[in-house]
C-alpha positions as CSV (number, residue, x, y, z in Angstrom):
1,X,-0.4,-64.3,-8.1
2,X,3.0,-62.5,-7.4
3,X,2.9,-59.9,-10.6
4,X,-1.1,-59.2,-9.3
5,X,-0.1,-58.7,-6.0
6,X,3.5,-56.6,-7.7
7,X,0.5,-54.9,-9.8
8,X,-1.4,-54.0,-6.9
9,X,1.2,-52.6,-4.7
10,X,3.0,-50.5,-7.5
11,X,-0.6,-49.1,-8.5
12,X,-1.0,-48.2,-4.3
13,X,2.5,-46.6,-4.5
14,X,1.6,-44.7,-7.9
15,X,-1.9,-43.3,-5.9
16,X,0.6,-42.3,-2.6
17,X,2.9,-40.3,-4.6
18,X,0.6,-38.4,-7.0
19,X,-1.4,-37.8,-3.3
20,X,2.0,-36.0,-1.8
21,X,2.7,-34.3,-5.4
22,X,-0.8,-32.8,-5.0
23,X,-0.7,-31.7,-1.4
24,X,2.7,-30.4,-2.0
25,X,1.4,-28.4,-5.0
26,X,-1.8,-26.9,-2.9
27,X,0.9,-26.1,-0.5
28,X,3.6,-24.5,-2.7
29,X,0.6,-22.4,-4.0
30,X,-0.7,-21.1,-0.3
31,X,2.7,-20.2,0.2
32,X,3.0,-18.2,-2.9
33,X,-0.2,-16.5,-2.1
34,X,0.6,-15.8,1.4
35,X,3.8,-14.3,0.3
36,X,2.1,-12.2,-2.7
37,X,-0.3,-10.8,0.0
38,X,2.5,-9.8,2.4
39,X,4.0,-8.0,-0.6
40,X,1.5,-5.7,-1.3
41,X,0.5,-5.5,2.5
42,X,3.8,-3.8,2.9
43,X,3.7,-2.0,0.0
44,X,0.0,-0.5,1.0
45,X,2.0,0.3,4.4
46,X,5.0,2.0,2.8
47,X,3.2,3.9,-0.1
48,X,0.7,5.1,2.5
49,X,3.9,6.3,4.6
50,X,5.5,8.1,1.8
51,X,2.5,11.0,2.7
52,X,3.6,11.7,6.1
53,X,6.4,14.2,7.3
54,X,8.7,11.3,8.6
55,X,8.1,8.2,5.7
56,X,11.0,6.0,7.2
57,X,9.8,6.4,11.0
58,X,6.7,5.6,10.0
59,X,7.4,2.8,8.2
60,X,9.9,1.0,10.5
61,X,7.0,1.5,14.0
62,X,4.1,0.0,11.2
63,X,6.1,-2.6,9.0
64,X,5.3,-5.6,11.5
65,X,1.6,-4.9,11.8
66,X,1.2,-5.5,7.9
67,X,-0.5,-8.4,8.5
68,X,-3.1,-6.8,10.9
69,X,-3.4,-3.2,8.8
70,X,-3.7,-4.9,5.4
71,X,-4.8,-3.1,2.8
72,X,-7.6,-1.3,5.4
73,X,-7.6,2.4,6.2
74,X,-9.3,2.4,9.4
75,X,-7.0,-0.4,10.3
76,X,-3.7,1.5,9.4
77,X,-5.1,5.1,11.4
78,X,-5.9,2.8,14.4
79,X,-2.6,1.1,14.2
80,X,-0.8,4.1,13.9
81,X,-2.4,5.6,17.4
82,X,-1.7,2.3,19.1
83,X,1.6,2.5,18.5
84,X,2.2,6.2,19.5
85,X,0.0,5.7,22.4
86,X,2.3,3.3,23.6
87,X,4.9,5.0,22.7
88,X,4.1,8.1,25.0
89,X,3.4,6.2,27.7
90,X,6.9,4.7,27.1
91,X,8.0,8.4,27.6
92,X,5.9,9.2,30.1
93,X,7.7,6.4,32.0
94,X,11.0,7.4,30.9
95,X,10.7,11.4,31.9
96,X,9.2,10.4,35.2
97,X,12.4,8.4,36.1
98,X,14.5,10.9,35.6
99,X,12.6,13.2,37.7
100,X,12.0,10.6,40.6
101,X,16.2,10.1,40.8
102,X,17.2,13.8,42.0
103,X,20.1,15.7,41.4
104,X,18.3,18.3,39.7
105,X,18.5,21.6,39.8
106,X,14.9,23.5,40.9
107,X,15.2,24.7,37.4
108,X,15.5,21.5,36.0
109,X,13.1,20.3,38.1
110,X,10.2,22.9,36.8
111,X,10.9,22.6,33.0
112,X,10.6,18.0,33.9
113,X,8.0,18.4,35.6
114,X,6.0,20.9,32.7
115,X,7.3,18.3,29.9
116,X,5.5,15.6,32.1
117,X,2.6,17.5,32.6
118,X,2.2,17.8,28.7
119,X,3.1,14.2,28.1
120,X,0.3,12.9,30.0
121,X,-1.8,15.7,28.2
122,X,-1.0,14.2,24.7
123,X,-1.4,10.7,26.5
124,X,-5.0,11.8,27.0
125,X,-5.6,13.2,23.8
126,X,-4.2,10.3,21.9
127,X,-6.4,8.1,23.9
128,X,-9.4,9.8,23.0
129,X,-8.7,10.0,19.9
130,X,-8.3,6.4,19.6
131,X,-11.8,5.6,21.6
132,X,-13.4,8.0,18.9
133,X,-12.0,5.9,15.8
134,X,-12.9,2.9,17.8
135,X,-17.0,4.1,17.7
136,X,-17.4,5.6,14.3
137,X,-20.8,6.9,12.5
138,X,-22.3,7.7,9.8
139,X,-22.8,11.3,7.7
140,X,-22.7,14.2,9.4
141,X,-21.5,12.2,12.4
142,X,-18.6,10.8,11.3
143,X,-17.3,14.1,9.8
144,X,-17.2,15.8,13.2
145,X,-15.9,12.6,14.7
146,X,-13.1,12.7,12.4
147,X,-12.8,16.4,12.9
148,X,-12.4,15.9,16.8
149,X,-10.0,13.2,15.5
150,X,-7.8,15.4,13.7
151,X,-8.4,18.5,16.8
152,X,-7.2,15.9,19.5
153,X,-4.2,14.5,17.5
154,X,-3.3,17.7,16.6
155,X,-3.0,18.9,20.1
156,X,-1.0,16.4,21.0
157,X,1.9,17.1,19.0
158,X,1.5,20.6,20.1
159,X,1.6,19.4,23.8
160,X,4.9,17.1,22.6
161,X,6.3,19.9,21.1
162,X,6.0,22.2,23.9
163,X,8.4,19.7,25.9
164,X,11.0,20.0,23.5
165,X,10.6,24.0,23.3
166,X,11.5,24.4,26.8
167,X,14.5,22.0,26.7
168,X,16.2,24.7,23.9
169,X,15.4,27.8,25.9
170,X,18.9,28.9,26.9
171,X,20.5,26.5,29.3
172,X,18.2,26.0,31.8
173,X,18.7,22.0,32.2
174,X,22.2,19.7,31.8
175,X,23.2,18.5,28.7
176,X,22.4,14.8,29.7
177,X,19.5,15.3,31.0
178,X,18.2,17.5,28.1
179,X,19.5,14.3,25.4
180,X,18.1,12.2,27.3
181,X,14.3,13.3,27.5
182,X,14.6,15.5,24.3
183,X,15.7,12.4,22.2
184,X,12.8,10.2,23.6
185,X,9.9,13.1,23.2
186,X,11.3,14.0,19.5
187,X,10.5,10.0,18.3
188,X,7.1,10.4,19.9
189,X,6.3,13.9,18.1
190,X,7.6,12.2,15.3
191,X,5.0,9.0,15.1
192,X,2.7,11.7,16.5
193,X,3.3,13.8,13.6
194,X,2.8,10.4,11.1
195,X,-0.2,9.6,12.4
196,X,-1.9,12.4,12.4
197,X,-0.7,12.6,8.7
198,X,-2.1,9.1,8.1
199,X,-5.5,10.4,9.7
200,X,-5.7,13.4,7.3
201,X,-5.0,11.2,4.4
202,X,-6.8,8.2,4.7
203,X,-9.6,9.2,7.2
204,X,-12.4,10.6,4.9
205,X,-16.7,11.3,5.8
């Protein structure tokens, strides 16, 4: 009776562990996959930056949205313009502060209050952008939709660039203050600048 009931409870034990050795296997494997598809995830994401005018930038603001972007396009444009909308909205904030505190000249005052005026210009234009890619067509559609796309991304960094222009015009504004805004407004052309090259490349009718 003892060695059946030995026999039985070895045989239990035998069933348990070669149970745990296959979960642990399927587990072992999901990890390796989920790993595998981070990989090349990234590797879609820094390949696809390698085309734009700024491939580290653009990799660094993207790298911890692989798992959203994938290996998807559409997914990586849209990502892209999320992250410089918020971005110049981050700006936006930042140049505003400066000119709410005082202590600036009247010239100083002008050139802030032109680079905030083209901020919230890009702001727009980034935002309609991203509304457009959010409601694409078909055909002929879709190719002026990705045509206004490009137009409106386009303008933005022209908008962005226009801050910075009037900050190295002679010496108009305070070397702080002109650091300050310029360093902040150069990032944000920057992932402007990536994103529209991202749009070009991976945007097609």
């Amino acid at each position: 009776m003892e060695a059946k009931t030995c026999a039985i409870f070895q045989l239990s034990f035998l069933c348990a562990f070669l149970f745990l050795i296959s979960n642990l296997q399927t587990a072992i494997a999901a990890v390796s996959t989920d790993k595998t598809s981070s990989n090349t995830y990234k590797i879609y994401i820094l390949t696809s930056c390698n085309s734009t005018t700024y491939p580290a930038d653009c990799y660094k603001s993207l790298k911890s949205y692989y798992n959203t972007i994938k290996t998807d396009p559409l997914k990586l444009c849209k990502t892209s313009l999320k992250v410089t909308l918020k971005t110049a909205r981050n700006t936006s904030a930042l140049v505003s502060s400066i000119a709410k505190k005082g202590g600036l000249s009247s010239a100083e005052k002008a050139i802030v209050k032109d680079c905030i005026e083209e901020i919230s210009d890009s702001i727009d234009e980034l935002k309609d952008s991203l509304d457009e890619m959010e409601h694409l067509g078909t055909g002929s559609r879709l190719h002026l939709q990705i045509a206004n796309i490009q137009t409106w991304v386009s303008a933005a960094l022209t908008d962005e660039n226009t801050c910075t222009d009037e900050f190295d015009e002679g010496n108009k504004v305070s070397k702080s203050v002109k650091n300050k805004i310029r360093k902040s407004v150069v990032n944000l052309a920057k992932q402007t600048s990536n994103s529209l090259a991202l749009i070009n490349n991976n945007l097609k009718s």
